[in-house]
Backbone as CSV, one residue per row, in Angstrom:
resi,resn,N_x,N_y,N_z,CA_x,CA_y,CA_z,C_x,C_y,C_z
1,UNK,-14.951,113.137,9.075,-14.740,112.194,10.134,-16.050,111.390,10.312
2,UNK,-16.019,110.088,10.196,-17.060,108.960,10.428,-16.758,108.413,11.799
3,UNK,-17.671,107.124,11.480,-17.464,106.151,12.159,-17.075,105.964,13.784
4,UNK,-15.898,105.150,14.038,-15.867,105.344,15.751,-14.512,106.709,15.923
5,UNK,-14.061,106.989,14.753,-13.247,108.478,15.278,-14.226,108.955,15.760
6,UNK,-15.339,109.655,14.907,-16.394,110.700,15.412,-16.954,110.439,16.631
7,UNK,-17.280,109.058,17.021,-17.907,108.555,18.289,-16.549,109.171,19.291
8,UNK,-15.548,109.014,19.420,-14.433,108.983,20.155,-13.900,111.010,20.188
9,UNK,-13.940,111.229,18.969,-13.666,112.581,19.482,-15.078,113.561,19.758
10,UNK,-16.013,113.441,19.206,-17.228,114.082,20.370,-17.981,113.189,22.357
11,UNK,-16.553,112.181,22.396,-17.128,112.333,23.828,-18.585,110.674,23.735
12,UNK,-18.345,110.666,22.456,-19.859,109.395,22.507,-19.177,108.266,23.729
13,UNK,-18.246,107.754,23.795,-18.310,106.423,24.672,-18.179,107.029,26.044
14,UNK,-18.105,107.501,26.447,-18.228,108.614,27.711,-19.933,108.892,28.048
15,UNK,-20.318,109.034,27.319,-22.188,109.410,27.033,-22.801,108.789,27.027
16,UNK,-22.325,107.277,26.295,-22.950,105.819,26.100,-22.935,105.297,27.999
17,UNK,-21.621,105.145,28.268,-21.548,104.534,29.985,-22.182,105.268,30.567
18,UNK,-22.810,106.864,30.218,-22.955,107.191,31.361,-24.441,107.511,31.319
19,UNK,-25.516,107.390,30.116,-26.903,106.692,30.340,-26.703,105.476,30.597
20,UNK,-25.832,104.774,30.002,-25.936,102.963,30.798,-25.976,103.276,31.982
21,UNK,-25.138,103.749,33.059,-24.772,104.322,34.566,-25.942,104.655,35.166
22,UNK,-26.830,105.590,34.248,-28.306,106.122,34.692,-29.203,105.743,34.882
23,UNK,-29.375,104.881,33.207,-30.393,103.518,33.712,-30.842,102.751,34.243
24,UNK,-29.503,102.185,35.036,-28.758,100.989,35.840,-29.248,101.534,36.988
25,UNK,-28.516,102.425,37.467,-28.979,103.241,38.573,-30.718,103.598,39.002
26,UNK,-31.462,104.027,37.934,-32.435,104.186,38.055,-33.616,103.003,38.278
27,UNK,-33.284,102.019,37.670,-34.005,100.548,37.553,-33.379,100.036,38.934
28,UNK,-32.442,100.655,39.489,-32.294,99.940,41.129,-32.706,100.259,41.906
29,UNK,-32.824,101.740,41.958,-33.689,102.541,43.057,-35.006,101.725,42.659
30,UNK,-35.578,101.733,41.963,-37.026,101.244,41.537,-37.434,99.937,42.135
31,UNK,-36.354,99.498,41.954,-36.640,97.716,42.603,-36.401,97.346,44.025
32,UNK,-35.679,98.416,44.770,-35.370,98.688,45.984,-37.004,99.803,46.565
33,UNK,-37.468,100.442,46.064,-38.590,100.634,46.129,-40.135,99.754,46.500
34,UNK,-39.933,99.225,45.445,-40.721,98.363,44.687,-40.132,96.743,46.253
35,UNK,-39.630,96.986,46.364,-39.539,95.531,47.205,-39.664,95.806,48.767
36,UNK,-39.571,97.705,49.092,-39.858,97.926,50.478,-41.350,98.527,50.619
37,UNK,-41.954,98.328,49.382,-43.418,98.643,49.323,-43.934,97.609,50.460
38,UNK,-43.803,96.541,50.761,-44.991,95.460,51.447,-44.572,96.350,53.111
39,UNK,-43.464,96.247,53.277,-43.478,97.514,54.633,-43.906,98.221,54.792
40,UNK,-43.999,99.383,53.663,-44.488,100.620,54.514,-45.964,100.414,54.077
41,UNK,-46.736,99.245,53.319,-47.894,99.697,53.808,-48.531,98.959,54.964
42,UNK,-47.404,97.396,55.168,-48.165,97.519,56.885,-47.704,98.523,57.544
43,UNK,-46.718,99.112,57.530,-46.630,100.581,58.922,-47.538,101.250,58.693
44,UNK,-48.326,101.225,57.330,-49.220,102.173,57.519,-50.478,101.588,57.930
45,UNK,-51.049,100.686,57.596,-51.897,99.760,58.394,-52.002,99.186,59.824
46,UNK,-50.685,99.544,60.267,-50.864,98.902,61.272,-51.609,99.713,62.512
47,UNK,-52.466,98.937,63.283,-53.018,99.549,64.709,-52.819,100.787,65.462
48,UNK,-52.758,102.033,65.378,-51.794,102.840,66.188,-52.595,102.819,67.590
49,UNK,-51.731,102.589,68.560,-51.908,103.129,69.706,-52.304,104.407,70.486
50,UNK,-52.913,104.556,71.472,-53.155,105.960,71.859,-51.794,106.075,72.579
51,UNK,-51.145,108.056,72.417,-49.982,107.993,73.497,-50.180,107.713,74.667
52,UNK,-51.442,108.071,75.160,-51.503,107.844,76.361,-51.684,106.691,77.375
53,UNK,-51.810,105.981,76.704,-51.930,104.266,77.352,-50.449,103.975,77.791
54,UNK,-50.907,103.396,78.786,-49.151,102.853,79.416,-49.102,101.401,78.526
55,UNK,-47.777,102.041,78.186,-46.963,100.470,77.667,-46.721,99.706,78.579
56,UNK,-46.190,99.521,79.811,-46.134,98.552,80.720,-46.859,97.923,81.413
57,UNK,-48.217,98.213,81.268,-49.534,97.065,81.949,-50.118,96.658,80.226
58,UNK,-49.538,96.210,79.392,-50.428,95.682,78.699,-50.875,94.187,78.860
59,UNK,-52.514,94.154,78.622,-52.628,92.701,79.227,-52.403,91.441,78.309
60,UNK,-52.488,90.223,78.218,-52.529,89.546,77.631,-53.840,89.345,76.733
61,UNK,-53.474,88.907,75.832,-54.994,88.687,74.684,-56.146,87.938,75.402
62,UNK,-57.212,87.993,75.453,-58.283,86.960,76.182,-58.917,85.900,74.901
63,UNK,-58.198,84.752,75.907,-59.023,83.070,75.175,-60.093,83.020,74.520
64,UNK,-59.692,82.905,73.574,-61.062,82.576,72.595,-62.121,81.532,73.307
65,UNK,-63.846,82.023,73.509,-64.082,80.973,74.179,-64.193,79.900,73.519
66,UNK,-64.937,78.633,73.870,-65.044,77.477,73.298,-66.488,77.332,72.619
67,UNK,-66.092,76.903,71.555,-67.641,76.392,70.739,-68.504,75.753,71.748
68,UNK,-69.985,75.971,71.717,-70.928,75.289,72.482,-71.285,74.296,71.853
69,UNK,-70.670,73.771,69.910,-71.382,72.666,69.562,-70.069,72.046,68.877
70,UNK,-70.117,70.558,69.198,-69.124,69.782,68.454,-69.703,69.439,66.327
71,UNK,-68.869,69.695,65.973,-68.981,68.866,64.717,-68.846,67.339,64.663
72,UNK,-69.728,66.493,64.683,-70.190,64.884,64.715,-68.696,64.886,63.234
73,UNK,-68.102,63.666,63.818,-66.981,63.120,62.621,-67.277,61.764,61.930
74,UNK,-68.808,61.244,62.472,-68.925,60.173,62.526,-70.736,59.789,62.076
75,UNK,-71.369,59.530,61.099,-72.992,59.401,61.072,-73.642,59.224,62.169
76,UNK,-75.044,59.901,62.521,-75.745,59.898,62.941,-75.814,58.320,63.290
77,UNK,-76.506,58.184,64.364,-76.328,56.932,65.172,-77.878,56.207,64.707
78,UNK,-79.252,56.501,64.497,-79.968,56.358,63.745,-80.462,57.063,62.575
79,UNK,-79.631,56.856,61.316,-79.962,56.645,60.165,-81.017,56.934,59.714
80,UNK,-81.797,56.093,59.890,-83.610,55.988,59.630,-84.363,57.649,60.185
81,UNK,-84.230,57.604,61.764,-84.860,59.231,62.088,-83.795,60.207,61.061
82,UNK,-83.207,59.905,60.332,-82.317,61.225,59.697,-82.947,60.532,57.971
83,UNK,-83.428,59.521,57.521,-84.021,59.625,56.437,-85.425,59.764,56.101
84,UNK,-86.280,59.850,57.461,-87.374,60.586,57.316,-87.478,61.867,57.040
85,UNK,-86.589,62.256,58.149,-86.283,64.146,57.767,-85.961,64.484,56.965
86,UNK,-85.170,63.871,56.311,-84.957,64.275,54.573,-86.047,63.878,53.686
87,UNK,-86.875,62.745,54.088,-87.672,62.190,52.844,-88.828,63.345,51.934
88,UNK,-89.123,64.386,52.825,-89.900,65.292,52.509,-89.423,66.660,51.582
89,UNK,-87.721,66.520,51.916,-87.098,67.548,51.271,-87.269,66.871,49.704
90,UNK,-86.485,65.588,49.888,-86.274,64.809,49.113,-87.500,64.789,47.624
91,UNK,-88.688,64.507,48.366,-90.212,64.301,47.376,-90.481,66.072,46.902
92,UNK,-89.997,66.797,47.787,-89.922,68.509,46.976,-89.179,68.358,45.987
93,UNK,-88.180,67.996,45.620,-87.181,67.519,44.944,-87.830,67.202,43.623
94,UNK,-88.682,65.853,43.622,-88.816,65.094,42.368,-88.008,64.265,42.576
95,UNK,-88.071,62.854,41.421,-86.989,62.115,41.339,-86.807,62.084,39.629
96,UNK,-85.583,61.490,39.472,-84.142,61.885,39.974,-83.719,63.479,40.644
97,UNK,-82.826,63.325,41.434,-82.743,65.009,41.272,-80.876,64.922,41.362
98,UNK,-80.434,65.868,41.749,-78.801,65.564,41.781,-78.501,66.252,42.956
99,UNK,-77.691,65.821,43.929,-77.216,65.875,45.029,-77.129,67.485,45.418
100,UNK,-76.674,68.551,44.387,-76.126,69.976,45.016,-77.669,70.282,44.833
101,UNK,-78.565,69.837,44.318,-80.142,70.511,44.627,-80.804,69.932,46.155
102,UNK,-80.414,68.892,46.450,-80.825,68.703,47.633,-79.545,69.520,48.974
103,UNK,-78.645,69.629,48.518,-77.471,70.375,49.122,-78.544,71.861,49.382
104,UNK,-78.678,72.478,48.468,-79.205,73.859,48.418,-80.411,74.186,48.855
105,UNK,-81.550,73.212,49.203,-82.749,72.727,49.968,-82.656,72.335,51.538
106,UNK,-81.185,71.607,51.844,-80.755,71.470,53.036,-80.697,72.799,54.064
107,UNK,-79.858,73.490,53.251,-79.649,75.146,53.845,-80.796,75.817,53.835
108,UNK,-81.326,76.208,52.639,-82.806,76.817,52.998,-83.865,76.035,54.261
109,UNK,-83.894,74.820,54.633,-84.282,74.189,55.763,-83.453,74.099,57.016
110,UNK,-82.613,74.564,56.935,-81.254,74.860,58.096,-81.391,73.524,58.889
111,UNK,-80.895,72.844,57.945,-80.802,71.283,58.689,-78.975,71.327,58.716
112,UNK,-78.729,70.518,59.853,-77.651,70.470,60.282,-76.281,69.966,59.352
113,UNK,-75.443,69.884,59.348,-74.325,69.081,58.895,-74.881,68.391,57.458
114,UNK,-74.844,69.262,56.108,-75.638,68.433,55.461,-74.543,67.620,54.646
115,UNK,-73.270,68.458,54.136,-72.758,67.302,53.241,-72.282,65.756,54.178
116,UNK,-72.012,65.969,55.364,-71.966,64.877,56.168,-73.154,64.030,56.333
117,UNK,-74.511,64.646,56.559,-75.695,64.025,56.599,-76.046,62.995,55.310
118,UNK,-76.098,63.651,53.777,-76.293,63.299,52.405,-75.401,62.209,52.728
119,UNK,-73.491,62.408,52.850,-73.034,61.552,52.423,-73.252,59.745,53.331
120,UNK,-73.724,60.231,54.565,-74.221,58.817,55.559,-75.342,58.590,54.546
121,UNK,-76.424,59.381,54.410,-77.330,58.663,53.455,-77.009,58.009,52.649
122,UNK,-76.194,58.055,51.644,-75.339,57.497,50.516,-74.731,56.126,51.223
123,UNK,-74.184,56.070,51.945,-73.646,55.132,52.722,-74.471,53.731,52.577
124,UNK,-75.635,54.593,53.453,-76.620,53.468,54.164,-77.179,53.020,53.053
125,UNK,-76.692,53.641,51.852,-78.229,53.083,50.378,-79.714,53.543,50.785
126,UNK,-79.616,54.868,51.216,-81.011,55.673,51.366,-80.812,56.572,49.840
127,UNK,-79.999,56.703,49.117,-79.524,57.274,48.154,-79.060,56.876,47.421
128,UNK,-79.588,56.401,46.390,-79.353,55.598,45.366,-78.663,56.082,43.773
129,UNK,-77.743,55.681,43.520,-77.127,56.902,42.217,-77.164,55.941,40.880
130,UNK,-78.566,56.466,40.366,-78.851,56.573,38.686,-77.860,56.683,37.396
131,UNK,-76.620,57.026,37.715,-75.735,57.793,37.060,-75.881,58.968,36.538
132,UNK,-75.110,59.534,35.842,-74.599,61.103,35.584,-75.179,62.157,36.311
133,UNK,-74.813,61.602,38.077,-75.050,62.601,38.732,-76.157,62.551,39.569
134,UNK,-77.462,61.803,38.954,-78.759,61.771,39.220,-79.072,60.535,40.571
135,UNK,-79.798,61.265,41.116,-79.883,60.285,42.034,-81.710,60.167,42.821
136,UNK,-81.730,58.943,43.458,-83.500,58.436,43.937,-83.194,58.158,45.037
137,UNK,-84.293,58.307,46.087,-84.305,58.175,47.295,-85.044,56.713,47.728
138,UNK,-84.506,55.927,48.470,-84.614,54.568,48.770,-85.594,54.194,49.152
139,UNK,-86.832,54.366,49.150,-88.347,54.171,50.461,-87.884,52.967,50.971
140,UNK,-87.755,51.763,50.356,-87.535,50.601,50.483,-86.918,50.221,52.134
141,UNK,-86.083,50.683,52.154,-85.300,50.665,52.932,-85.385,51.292,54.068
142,UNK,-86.746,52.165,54.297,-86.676,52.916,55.175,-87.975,51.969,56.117
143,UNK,-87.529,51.933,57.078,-88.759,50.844,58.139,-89.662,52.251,58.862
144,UNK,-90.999,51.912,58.783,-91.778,52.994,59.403,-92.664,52.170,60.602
């Protein structure tokens, strides 16, 4: 006996459906798993409470206070006192130098608002761009 007799009288297509059945089954639990994972690890992350705190006076969250300093959306109102203060970073520098080196000189001097500051410089033509990047600082232009 060959072929699909033999499959048919030992029971094979019966055996075949019923690892298919298993498989099937098993790759679902898995993905049903696998997709209630993001739950249980916030339940497990999440905050626990003490029992003993009353649930019914809980208070409301308290207001974030308010920043004591605005971010300027707009250049410095004199220009000139803001390209002196740079002119010294600037001559540490060298010329040409390229903008993220004076960026990274700004911070080590904890000068304020710098990519906003640089880019008003740029504006005003206190910053002059050499190409590929390189750039000179304007004296010219600066009235003392």
């Amino acid at each position: 006996m060959t072929g699909f007799e033999a499959i048919s009288h030992y029971n094979g297509w019966v055996m075949a459906a019923l690892g298919a059945t298993i498989v099937f089954s098993g790759l679902a639990v898995l993905s049903m798993a696998v997709s209630l994972l993001p739950r249980l690890i916030r339940l497990l992350e999440r905050d626990k409470t003490p029992s003993e705190a009353p649930t019914a006076e809980i208070e409301p969250p308290a207001a974030e206070p308010e920043v004591a300093f605005k971010v300027p959306l707009s250049c410095p109102a004199d220009i000139q006192d803001v390209a002196r203060l740079y002119e010294p970073i600037i001559h540490e520098l060298g010329e040409p130098f390229q903008l993220a080196d004076l960026y990274k000189l700004t911070q080590i001097h904890d000068l304020p608002h710098p990519h906003l500051t640089i880019s008003c410089l740029r504006q005003a033509e206190f910053l002059l761009s050499q190409g590929e990047g390189m750039f000179v600082f304007n004296k010219e232009k600066l009235s003392r």
